[in-house]
C-alpha positions as CSV (number, residue, x, y, z in Angstrom):
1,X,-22.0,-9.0,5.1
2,X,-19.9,-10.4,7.4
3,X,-20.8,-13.6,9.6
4,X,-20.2,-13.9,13.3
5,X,-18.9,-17.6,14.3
6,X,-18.2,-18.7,18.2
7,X,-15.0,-18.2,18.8
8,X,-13.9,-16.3,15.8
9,X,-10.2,-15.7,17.5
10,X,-9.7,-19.0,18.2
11,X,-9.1,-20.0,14.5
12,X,-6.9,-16.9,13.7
13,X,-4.7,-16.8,16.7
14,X,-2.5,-19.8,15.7
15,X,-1.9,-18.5,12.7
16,X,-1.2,-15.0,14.0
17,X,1.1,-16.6,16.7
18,X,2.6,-18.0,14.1
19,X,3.4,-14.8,12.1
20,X,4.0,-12.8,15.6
21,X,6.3,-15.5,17.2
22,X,10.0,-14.9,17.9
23,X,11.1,-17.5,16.0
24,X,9.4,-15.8,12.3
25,X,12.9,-15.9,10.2
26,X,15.1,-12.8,10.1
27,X,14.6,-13.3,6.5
28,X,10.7,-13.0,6.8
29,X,11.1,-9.8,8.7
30,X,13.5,-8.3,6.4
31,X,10.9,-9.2,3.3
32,X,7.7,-7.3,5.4
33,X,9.5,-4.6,6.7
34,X,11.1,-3.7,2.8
35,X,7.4,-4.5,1.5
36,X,6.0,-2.4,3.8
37,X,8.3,0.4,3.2
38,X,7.1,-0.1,-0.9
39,X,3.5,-0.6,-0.1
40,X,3.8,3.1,1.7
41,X,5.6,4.7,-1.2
42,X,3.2,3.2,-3.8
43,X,5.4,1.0,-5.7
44,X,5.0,-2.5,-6.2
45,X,5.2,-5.4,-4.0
46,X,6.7,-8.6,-5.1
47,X,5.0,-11.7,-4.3
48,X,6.4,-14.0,-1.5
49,X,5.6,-16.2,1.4
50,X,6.1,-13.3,4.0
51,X,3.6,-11.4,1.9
52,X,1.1,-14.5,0.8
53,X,0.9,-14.8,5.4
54,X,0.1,-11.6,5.8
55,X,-2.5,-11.6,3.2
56,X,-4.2,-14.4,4.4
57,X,-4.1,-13.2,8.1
58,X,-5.7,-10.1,6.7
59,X,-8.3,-12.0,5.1
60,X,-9.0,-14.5,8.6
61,X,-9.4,-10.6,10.3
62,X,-12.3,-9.5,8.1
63,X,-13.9,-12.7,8.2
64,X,-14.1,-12.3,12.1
65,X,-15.3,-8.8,11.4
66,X,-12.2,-6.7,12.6
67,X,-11.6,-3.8,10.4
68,X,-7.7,-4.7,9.5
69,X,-6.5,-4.4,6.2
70,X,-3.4,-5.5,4.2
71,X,-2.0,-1.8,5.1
72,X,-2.2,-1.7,8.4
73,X,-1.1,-5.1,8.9
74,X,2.1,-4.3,6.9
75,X,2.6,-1.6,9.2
76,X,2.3,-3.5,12.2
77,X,4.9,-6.2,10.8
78,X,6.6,-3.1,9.9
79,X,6.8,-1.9,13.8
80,X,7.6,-5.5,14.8
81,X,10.2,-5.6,12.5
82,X,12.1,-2.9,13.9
83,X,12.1,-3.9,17.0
């Protein structure tokens, strides 16, 4: 099901850079870390870029065959966030 490339990482990583770098807007933070805390208690999660990222960067993970989801992604924003 799922295809193995060369170099799988190298085409995620800037985008993951992207999402993991210091300068992601306190604003962006704030969104995941309030989504995340929705997505845990069920409810629903309003649509926005922060969201639409993380998404995609869970999408780029399954297509290099890493067994991520949108869950656990939102709950590694989540732990970033906090810091």
């Amino acid at each position: 099901m799922f295809q193995h490339h060369s170099g799988p990482h190298q085409t995620f990583l800037p985008a993951l850079s992207y999402l993991l770098s210091p300068s992601m807007r306190k604003q962006q933070l704030n969104r995941l870390r309030n989504a995340a805390k929705r997505f845990e208690q069920g409810l629903p999660v309003l649509t926005s870029r922060a969201l639409e990222l993380t998404s995609r960067g869970a999408t780029a993970l399954h297509r290099i065959n890493a067994k991520v989801s949108s869950s656990s992604l939102l709950k590694k924003f989540k732990h970033i966030a906090k810091q």
